[in-house]
N, C-alpha and C positions, 0 to 999 in steps of 0.2 A: 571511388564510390561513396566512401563519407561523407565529400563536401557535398556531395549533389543528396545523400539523403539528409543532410544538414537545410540543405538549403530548400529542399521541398519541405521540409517543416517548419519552418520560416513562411513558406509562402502559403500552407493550411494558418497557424498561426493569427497571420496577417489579414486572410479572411474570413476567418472561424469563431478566433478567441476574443472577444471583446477584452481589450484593457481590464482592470483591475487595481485600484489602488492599491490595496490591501496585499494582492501578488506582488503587484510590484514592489513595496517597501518588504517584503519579508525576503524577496532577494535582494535586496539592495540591501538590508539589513544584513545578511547571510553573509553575501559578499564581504562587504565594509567590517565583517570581523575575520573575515582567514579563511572560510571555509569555502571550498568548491560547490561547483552547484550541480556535478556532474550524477549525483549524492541523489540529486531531489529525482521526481518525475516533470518527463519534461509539458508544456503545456498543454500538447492535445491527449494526452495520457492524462493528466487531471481533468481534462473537460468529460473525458471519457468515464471516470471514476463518476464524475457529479449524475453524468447521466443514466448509469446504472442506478442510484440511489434517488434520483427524480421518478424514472420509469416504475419505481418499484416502491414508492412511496415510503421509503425508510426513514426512523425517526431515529435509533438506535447503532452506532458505529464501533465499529472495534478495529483498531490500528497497530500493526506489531510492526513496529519501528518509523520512528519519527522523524529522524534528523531534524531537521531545521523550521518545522511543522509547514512549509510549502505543500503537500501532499495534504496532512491536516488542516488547511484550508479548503482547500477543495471540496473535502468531504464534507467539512463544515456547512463550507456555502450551500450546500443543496441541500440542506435541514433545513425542517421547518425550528421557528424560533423555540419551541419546548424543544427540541431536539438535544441529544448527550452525544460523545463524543471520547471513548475512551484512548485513549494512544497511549502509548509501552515503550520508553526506548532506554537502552541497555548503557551507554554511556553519559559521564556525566557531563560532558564540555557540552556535548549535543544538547541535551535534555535543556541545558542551561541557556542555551540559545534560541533552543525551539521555545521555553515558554519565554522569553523575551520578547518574540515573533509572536504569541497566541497575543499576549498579553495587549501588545502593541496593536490588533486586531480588531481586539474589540468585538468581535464575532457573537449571535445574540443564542445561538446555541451552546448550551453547557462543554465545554473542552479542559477535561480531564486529564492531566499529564501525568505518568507514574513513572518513575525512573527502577530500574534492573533490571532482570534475567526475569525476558517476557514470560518462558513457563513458571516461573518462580509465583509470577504474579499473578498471571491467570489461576492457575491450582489454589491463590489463595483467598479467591474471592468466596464469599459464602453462599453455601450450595441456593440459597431462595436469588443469589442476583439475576433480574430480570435478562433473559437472552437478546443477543443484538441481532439485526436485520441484514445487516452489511457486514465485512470482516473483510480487509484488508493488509496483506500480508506481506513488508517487503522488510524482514527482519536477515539475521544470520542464516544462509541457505542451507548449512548442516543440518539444522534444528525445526526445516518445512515438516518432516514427519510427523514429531510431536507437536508441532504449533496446530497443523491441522486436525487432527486428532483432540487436541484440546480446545479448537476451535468450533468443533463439532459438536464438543459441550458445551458449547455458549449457543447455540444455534437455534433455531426452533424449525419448520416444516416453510420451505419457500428463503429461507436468508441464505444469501449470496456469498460467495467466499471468493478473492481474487487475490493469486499471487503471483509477486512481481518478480523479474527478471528468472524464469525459468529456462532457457536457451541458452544463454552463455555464451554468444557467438560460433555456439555447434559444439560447445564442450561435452556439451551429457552425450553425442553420441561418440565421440574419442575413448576409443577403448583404454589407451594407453593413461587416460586420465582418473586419477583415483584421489583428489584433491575432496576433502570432508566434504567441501559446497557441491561439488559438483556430486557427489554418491549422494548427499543430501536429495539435493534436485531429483536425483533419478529413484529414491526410492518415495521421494513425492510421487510420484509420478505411476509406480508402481502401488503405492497407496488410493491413489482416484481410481487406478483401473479394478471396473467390478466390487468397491464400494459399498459394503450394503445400507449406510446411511446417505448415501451421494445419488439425487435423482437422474443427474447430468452435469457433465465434465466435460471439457476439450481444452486445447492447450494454444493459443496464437504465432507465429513467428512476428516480429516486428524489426521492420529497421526505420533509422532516423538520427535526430540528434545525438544520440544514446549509443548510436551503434546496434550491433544485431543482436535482440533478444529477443523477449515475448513473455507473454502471461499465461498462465494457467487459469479457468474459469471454474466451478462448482456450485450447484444448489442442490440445498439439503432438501433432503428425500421428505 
């Protein structure tokens, strides 16, 4: 079943994705230093990101965890040129690579790199920072509770929140599974539901490149 959802996302890809220089040298970059790309989001999943943030006319982004800023592209690209860009990522080999990737970019929207412990940072921003539009969330799975919650502080009435690989290949429903990411995930999950800052929520399956996961949706009330 892999190869073949491997390879229907190849063939969306192939007719969907327009090329990108900018993508392509931040994987080739990625690559060409050690790092897997299995890390990033694959490409019709960042086409899909850009398009929530076109549809919805976002200028302002919030990104909890970076890797290799592949995903931070994306988001990018579908800002207008005043547009900001804040992204969060928690280790430093990454951090160091992803802004090597921003840098190499050139991208005409401001892209913000902060390195540590995303709630560390978020909680340390001063209460007048203007709220973001978008908030994208594919950090440590333990820690989706408080990210969303602190995400919800950054938010204003209509900003988007999407977080990534909530599914696990069918982990959150394995009882037997008690692994931090995975109670993480499910008490996400238990946090959207009934919500009273959350206008609407629902959660995706996906399979593909990636194998079976899926995302989590949310606009703030």
């Amino acid at each position: 079943m892999q190869q073949m959802w491997t390879e229907i996302d190849a063939y969306i890809d192939s007719h969907l994705i327009p090329e990108d220089p900018i993508l392509l040298q931040t994987l080739k970059h990625t690559e060409d230093k050690g790092f897997p790309d299995h890390l990033a989001v694959a490409p019709n999943q960042g086409m899909l990101l850009q398009m929530l943030i076109q549809m919805n006319n976002c200028k302002r982004v919030l990104e909890l965890g970076t890797f290799a800023a592949y995903s931070t592209m994306w988001l990018a690209r579908a800002l207008p040129k005043d547009g900001y860009v804040l992204t969060i990522e928690g280790r430093d080999t990454h951090a160091a690579l992803a802004q090597e990737n921003i840098d190499h970019a050139k991208l005409p929207p401001t892209i913000e790199l902060k390195v540590g412990r995303a709630a560390d940072i978020l909680k340390a921003l001063p209460n007048d920072f203007e709220p973001f539009d978008f908030i994208f969330i594919d950090a440590d799975k333990q820690s989706y509770p408080e990210y969303l919650e602190l995400s919800l502080n950054l938010s204003h009435s209509g900003t988007i929140i999407v977080l990534d690989n909530v599914i696990r290949a069918g982990d959150i429903i394995n009882a037997e599974n008690h692994k931090p990411s995975i109670e993480g995930i499910r008490d996400m999950f238990s946090a959207l539901q009934n919500h009273p800052r959350i206008l609407s929520s629902t959660a995706l399956q996906t399979v593909g490149s990636k194998g079976h996961d899926g995302f989590a949706l949310a606009i703030v009330k």
